[in-house]
N, C-alpha and C positions, 0 to 999 in steps of 0.2 A: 504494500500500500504506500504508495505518493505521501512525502511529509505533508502537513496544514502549511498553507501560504502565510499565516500569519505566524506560525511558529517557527519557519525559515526567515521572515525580516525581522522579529525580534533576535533569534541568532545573531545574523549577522549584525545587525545593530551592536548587539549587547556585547560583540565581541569585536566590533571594530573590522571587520574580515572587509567592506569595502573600499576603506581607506588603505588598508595595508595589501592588497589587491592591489590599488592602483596605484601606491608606491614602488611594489615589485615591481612590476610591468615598466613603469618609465624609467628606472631605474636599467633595466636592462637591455630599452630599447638608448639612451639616453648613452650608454656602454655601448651600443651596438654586439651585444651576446652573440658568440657563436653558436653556443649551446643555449638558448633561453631558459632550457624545462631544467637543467643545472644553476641557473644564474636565481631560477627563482626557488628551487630548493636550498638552493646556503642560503638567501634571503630568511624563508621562512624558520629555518633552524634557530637562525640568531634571534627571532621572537620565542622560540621555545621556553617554556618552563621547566624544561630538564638542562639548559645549559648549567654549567656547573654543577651537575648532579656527582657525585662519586658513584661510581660504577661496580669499582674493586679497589681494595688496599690489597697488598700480599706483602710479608716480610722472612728472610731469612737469612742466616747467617753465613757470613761470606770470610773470608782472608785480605786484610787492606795490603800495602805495599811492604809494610813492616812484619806480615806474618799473622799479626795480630785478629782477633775475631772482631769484628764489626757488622752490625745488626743495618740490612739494604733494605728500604721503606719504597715500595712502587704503590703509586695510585695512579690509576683510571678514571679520569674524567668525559663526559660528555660534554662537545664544546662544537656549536657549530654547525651538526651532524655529525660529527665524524668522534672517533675518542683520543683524547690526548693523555699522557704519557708523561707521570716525573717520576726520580726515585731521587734516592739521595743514600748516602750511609752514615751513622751517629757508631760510635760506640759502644761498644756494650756498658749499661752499667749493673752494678754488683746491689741489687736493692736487698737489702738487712731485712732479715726476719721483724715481722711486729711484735712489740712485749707480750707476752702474755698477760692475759684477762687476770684478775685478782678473781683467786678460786679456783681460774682451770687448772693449774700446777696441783694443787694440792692435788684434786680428782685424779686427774694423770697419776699419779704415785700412786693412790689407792687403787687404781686399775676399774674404776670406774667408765 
């Protein structure tokens, strides 16, 4: 079934979709686009609500130039259309056990 006519112009209304229509459009004729149905794809990416989404984090541990372990951070972003790509490496750090709770030692010993 055919959407309601009136529920297609408020859409587009409420989402701006004519004006950003005719922004693509002159914009790529304005470029003179080889490819247009590409020109007005990145267009509309860059309105997306997922640009800057994270995608994926991954981390694992690597060997730096000294031998040494160091902890490589990659994240996956959505930017554009397409995904972008950083990592970076920090070092490992050595984070110290938290104190124990007042009472749970005692427990522990009694084998509670």
């Amino acid at each position: 079934m055919a959407p309601n006519v009136f529920f297609v112009q408020r859409y587009l209304r409420d989402h701006n979709i004519d004006a950003m229509l005719a922004e693509a459009v002159n914009q790529a004729v304005e470029r003179k686009e080889k490819d247009p149905a590409a020109s007005l794809a990145k267009f509309f990416s860059q309105y997306s609500r997922r640009n800057g989404e994270i995608t994926n984090i991954s981390a694992r541990t690597v060997m730096n130039l000294d031998l040494q372990p160091v902890l490589e951070v990659t994240v996956e972003c959505f930017k554009n259309g397409g995904t972008q790509v950083a990592a970076t490496t920090v070092g490992l750090l050595a984070i110290p056990a938290p104190p124990p709770v007042e009472g749970e030692e005692a427990a522990e010993e009694e084998g509670v």
